[in-house]
C-alpha positions in Angstrom: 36.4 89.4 47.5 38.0 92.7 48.4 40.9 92.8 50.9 39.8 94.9 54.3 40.8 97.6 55.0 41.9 99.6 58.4 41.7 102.9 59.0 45.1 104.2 60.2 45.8 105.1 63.9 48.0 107.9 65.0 50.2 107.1 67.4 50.2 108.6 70.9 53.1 110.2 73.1 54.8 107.9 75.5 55.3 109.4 79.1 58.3 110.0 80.1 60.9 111.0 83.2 61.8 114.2 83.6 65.5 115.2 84.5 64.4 116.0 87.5 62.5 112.9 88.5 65.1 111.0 87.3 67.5 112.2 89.1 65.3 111.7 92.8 65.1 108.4 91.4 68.7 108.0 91.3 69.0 109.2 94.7 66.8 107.2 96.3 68.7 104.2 95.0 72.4 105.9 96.3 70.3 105.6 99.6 69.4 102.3 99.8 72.8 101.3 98.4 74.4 103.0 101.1 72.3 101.8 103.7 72.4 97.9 102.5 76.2 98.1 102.2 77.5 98.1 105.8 74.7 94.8 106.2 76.4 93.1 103.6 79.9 94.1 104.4 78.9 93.1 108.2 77.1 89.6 106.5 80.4 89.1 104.5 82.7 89.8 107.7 80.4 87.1 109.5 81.2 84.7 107.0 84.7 84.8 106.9 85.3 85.6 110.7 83.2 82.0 110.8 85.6 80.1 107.8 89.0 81.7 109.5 87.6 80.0 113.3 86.7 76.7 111.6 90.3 76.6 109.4 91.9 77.0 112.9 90.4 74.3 114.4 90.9 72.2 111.7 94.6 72.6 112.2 94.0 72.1 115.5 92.3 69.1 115.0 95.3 67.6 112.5 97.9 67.9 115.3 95.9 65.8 117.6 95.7 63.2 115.0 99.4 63.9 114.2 100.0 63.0 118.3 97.5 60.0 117.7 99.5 58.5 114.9 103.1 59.9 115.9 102.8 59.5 120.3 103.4 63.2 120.6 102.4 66.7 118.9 104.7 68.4 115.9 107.3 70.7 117.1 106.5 74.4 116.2 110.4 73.8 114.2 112.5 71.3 113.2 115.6 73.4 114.3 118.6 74.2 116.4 118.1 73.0 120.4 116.6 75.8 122.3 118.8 78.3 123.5 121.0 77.6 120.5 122.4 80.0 117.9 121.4 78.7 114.1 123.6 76.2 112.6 121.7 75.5 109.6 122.2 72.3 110.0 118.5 71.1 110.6 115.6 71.2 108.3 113.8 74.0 109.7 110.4 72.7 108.4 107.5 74.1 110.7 104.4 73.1 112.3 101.9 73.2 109.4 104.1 71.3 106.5 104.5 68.6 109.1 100.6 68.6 109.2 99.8 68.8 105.6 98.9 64.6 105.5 96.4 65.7 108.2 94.6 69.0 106.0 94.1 66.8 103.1 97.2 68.4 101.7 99.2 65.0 101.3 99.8 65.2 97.9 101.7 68.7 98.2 103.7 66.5 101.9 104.6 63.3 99.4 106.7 65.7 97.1 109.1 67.2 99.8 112.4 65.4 98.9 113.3 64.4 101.0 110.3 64.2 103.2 110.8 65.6 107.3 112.4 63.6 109.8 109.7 63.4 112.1 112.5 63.7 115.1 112.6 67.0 116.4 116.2 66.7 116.8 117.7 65.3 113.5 120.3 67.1 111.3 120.6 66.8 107.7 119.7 68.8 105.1 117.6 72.1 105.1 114.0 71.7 103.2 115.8 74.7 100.6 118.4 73.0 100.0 115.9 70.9 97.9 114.7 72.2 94.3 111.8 69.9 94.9 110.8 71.3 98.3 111.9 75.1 96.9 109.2 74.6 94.3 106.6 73.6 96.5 107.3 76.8 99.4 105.6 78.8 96.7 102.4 77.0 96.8 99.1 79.1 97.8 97.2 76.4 100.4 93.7 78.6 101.1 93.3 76.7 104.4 96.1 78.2 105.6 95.0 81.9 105.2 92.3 83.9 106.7 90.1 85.6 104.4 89.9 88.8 106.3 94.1 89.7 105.7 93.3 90.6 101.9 96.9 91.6 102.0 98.9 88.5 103.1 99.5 87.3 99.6 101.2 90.7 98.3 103.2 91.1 101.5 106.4 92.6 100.5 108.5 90.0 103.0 107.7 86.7 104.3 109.2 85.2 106.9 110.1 81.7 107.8 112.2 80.3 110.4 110.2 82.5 113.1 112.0 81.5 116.2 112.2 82.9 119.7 116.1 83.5 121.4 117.3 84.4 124.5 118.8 87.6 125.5 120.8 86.8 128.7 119.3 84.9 131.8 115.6 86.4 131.5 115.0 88.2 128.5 114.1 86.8 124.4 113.7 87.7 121.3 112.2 87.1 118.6 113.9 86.4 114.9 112.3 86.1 111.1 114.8 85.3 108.6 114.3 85.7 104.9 115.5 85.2 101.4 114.8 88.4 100.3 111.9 90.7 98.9 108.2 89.9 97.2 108.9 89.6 94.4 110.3 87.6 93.3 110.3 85.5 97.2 106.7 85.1 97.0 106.3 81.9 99.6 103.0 80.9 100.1 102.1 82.4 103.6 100.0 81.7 106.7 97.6 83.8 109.1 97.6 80.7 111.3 101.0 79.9 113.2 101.8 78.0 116.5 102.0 79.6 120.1 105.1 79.4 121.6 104.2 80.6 124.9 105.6 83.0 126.6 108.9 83.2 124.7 109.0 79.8 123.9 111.6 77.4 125.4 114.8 79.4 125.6 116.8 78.0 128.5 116.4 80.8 130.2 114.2 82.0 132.8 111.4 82.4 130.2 111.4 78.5 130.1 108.2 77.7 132.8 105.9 79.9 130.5 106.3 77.4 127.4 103.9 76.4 125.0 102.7 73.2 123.7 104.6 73.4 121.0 108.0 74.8 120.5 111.2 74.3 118.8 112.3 70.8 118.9 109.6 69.6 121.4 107.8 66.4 121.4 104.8 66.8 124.0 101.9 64.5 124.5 98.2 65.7 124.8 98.8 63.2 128.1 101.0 65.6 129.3 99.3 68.6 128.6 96.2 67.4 130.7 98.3 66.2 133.1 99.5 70.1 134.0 97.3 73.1 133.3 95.1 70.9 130.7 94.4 70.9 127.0 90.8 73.4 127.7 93.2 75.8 129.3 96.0 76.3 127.0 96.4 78.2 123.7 97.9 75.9 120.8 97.2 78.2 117.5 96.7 81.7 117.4 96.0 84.3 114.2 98.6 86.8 112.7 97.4 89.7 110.4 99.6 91.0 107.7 97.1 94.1 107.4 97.0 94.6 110.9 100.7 94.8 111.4 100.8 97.2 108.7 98.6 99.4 110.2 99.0 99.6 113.6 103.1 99.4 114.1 106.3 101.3 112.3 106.3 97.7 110.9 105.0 98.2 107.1 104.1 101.7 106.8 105.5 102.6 103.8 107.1 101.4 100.5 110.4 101.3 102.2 109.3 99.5 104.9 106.9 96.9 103.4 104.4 94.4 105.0 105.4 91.1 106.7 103.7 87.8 106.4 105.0 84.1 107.9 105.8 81.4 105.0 104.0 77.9 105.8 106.8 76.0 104.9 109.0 77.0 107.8 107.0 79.1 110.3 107.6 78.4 113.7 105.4 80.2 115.7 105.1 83.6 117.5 105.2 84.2 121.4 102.6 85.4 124.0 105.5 87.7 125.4 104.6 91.0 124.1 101.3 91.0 124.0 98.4 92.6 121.4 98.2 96.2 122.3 100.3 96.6 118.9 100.5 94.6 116.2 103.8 93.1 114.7 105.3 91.0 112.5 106.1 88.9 115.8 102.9 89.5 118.0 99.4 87.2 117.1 97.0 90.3 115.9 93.6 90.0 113.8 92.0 91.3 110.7 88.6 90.7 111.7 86.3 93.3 112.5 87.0 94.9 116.3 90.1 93.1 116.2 89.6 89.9 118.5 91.9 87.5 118.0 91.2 83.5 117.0 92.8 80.8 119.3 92.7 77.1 118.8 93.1 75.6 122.5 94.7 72.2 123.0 91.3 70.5 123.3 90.7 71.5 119.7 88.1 74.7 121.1 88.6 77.7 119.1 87.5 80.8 121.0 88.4 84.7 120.5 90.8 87.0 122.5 90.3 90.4 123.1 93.4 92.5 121.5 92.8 94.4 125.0 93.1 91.1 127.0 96.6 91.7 129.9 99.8 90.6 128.3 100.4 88.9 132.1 97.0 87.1 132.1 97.7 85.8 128.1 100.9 84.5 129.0 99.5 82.2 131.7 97.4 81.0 128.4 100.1 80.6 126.4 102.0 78.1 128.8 101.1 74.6 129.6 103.1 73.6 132.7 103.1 77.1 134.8 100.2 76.0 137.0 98.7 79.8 137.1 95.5 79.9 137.3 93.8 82.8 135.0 90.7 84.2 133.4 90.2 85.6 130.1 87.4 87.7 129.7 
């Protein structure tokens, strides 16, 4: 049996692209890239503007179960009287690491050593005055930042002990205190702090515009409804390290670096000023158009325009002032 035999085929040319077709080609796809990239950046924006308003109210949510177990709501600080200079003589823990049991964060609150003194007005040692509680300062907790402010975790100074002061019979300021630079002082940080109202509680003539929650307060949601009510009243508001870097002197340059809040020891930011400009000590926004997410103290979260009347906001910011406003 002979094998069979083929007869052999010549191969044919493949077609090709020619430079020039491959280069419309190439076009058309920088096109559609282009056009599909502000949907997906808008998409993206969505998404986080949607995580950032549900992390609020979640903190929100912790301080009313905080009042449920505790009688009253945290204390925006565990430090000096209001009105009173610093003595560092308190712990100067803030809102959020006295609401870490209620975040699901209780493992991180079990290692503070020692653990707050859940009365507002107890001395004794400061929380860094602990290498246990240093240690744990440092600690990144996601639920505590937005994911708009890319730049909160490399901000070159974070503050903690954000207070409000008085300035004579009617004015306030506002203080930040640090340790030093990032690096190496690089806290773990917040975009979400508590309002302080107006200026807070100064004893001064600031005083009828205070917040919910201020330094050394210990306020019921009773007594909230009881004045201008929990739907009416802001109780957590947002703070942008990008937005403070780009819209005030604040952060503009090497030599002036970017300001975030620590966790550990924020205690809040007043209404006072404002958000025509952001500042290391105004409530601003990295979201897109620049409205600004507020937990109320019903546990709402809703959206401020950076545009809305500094007069109108305070009104918002205070619980007892009986003014009647409208935000829109």
């Amino acid at each position: 049996m002979r094998p069979c035999s083929q007869s052999p085929v010549r191969g044919r040319a493949r077609p090709a692209f020619t430079l020039i077709e491959l280069l419309v080609v190439i076009a058309i796809i920088a096109i559609l890239i282009g056009l599909l990239l502000p949907a997906v950046q808008k998409i993206r924006e969505a998404a986080n503007r949607m995580k950032c308003s549900n992390q609020l109210k979640q903190i929100a949510l912790a301080a009313h179960n905080f009042e449920s177990t505790n009688g009253v709501l945290p204390p925006a600080l565990l430090g000096d009287p209001p009105g009173a200079a610093i003595t560092w003589n308190y712990q100067y823990y803030g809102t959020l690491a006295l609401l870490l049991p209620y975040v699901e964060q209780d493992n991180i609150y079990r290692q503070f050593n020692p653990q707050p003194n859940l009365d507002p007005t107890a001395t004794g040692a400061t929380w860094y005055s602990s290498a246990a509680s240093w240690a744990i300062s440092f600690t990144r907790i996601k639920n505590f930042e937005c994911p708009s402010d890319a730049e909160a975790p490399r901000a070159g100074r974070i503050y903690f002990q954000t207070d409000a002061q008085p300035s004579g019979a009617s004015a306030g300021f506002i203080e930040g205190w640090r340790f030093g630079d990032n690096p190496p002082y690089n806290f773990g940080i917040t975009n979400y702090v508590a309002v302080l109202g107006g200026m807070g509680r100064i004893a001064n003539a600031w005083d009828p515009w205070a917040g919910i929650m201020t330094t050394q307060s210990a306020v019921s949601l009773g007594q909230v409804t009881a004045m201008d009510g929990t739907a009416n009243t802001l109780m957590f508001g947002e703070y942008s390290t990008g937005a403070g870097r780009r819209e005030s002197g604040e952060g503009s340059s090497a030599t002036n670096p970017s300001r975030a809040h620590a966790w550990i020891g924020n205690g809040g930011l007043p209404t006072a000023y404002g958000f025509q400009t952001a500042h290391w000590g105004t409530f601003s926004s990295s979201h897109a158009g620049g409205n600004i997410n507020f937990a109320y103290g019903d546990g709402s979260v809703r959206s401020l325009k950076k545009s809305s009347v500094t007069r109108t906001v305070r009104s918002a910011a205070g619980y007892g002032d009986g003014e009647v406003y409208t935000l829109d």
